[in-house]
OpenMM code with the backbone's topology and positions (N, CA, C; nanometers):
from openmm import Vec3, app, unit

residues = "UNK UNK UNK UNK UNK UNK UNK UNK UNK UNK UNK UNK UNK UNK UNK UNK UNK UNK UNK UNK UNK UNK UNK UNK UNK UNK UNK UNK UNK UNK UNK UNK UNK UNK UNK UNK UNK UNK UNK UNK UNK UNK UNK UNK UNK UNK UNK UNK UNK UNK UNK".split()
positions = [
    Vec3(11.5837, 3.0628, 15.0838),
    Vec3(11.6885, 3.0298, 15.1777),
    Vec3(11.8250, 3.0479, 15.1106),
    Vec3(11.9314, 3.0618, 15.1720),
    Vec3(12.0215, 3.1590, 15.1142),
    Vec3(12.1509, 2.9504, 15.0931),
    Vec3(12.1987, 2.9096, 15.0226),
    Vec3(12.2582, 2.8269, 15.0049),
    Vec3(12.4043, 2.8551, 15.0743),
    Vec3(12.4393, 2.7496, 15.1026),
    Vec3(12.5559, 2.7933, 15.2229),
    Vec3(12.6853, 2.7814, 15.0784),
    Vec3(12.6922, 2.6639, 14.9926),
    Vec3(12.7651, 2.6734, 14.8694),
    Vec3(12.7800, 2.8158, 14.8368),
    Vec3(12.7077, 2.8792, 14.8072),
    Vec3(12.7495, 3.0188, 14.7420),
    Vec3(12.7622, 3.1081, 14.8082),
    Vec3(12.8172, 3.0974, 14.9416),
    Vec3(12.8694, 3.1991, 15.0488),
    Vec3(13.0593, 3.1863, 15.0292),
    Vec3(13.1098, 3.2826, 15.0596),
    Vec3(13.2208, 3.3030, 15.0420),
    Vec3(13.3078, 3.2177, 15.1921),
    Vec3(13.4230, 3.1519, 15.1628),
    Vec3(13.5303, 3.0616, 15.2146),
    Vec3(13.4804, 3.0881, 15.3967),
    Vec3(13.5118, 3.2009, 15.3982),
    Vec3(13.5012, 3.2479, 15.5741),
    Vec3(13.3804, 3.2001, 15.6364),
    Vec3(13.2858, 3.2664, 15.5871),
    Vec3(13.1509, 3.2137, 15.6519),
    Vec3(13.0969, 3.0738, 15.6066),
    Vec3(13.1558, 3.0122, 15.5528),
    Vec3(13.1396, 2.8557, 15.6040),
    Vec3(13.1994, 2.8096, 15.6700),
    Vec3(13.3478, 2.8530, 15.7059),
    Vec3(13.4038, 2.8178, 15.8160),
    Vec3(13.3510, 2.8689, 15.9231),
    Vec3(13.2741, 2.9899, 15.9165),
    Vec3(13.2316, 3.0358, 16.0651),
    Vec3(13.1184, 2.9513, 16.0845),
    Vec3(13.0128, 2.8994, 15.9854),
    Vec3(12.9113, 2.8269, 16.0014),
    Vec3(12.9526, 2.6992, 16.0135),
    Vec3(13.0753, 2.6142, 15.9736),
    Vec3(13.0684, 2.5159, 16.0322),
    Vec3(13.1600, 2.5487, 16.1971),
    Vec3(13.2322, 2.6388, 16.2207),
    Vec3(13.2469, 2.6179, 16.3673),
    Vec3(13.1137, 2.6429, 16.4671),
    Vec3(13.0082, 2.7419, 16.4498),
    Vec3(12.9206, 2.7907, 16.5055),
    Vec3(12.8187, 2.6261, 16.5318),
    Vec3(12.8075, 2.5558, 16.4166),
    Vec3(12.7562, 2.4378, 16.4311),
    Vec3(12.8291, 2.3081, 16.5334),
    Vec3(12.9675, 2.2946, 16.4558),
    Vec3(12.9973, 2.2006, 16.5751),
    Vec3(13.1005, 2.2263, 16.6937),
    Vec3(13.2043, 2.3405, 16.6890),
    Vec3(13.2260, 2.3453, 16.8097),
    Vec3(13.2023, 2.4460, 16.9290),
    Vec3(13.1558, 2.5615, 16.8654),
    Vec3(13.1017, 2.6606, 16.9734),
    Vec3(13.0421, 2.6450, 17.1243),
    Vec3(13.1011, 2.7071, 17.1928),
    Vec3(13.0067, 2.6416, 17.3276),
    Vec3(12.8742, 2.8110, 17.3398),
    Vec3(12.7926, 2.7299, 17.4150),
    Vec3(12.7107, 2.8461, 17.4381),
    Vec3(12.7548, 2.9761, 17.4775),
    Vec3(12.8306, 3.0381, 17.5328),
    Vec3(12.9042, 3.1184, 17.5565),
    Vec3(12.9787, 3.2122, 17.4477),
    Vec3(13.0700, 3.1516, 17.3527),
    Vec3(13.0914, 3.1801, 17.2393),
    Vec3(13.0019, 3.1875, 17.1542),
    Vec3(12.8404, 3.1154, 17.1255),
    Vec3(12.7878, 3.2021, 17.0376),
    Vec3(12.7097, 3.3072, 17.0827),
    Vec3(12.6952, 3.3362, 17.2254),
    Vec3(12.6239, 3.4389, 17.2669),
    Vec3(12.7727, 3.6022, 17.1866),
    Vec3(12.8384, 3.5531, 17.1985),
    Vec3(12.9874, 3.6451, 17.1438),
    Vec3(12.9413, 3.6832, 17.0506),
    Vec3(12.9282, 3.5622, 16.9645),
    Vec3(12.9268, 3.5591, 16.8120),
    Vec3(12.8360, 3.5857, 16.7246),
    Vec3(12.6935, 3.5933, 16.8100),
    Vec3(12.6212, 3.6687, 16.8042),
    Vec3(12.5810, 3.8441, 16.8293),
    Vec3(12.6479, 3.8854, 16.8887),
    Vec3(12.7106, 4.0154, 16.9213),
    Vec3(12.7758, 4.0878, 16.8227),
    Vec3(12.8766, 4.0135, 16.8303),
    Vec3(12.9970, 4.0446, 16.7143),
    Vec3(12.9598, 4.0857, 16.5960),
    Vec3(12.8650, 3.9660, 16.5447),
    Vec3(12.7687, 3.9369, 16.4600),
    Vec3(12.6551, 4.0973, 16.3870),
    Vec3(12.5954, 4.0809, 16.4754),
    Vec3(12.5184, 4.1701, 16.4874),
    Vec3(12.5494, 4.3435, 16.5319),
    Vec3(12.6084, 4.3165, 16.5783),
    Vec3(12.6880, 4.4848, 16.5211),
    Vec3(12.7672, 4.4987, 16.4088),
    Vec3(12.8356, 4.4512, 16.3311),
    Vec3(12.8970, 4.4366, 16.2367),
    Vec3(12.7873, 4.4504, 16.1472),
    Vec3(12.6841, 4.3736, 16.1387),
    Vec3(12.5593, 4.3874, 16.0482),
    Vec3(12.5083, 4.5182, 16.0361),
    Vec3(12.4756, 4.5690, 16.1572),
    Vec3(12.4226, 4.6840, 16.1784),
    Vec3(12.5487, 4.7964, 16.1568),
    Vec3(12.6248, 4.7889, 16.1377),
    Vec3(12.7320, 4.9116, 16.1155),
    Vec3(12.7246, 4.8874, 15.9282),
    Vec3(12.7188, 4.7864, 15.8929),
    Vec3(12.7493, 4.7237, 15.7145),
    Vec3(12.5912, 4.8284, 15.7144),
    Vec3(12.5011, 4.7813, 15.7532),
    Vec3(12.3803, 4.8758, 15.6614),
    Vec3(12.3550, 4.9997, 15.7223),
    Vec3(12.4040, 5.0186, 15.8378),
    Vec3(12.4224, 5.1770, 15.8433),
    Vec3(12.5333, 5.2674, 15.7497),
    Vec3(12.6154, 5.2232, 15.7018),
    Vec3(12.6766, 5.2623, 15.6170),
    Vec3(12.6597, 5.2875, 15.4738),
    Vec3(12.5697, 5.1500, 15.4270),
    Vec3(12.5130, 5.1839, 15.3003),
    Vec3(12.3801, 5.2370, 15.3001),
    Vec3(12.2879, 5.2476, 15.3942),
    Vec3(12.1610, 5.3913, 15.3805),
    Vec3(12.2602, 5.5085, 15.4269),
    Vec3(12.3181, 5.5350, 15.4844),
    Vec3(12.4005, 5.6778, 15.4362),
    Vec3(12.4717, 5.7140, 15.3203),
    Vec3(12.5210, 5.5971, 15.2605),
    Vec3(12.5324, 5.6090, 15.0892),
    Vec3(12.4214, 5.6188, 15.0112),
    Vec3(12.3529, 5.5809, 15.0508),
    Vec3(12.2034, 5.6093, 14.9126),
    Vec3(12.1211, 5.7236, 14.9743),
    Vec3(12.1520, 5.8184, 15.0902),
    Vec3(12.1101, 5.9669, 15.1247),
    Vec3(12.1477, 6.0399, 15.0430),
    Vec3(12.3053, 6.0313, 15.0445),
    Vec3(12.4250, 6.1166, 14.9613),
    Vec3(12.3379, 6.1819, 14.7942),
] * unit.nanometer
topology = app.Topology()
chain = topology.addChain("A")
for resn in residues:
    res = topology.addResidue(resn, chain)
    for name in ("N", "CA", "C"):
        topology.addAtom(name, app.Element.getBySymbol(name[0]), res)
């Protein structure tokens, strides 16, 4: 399990807003957001290790 301590400043702030004030709506967003961003980060690095 990945320790939330050794995550960098932002994403504990995003994990503690996602925890207490998000409404359902916003994390359906933020999940989105989320998840393309992910998917663009490792589409980018398997096209670096093709190269």
């Amino acid at each position: 399990m990945i320790l939330l301590d050794e995550q960098p400043k932002s994403i504990k702030k995003a994990i503690r807003y996602i925890k207490q004030d998000a409404s359902k709506e916003q994390l359906k967003e933020i999940r989105k957001l989320l998840d393309y961003a992910i998917y663009k980060r490792l589409k980018v690095l398997d096209e670096g290790k093709e190269v």
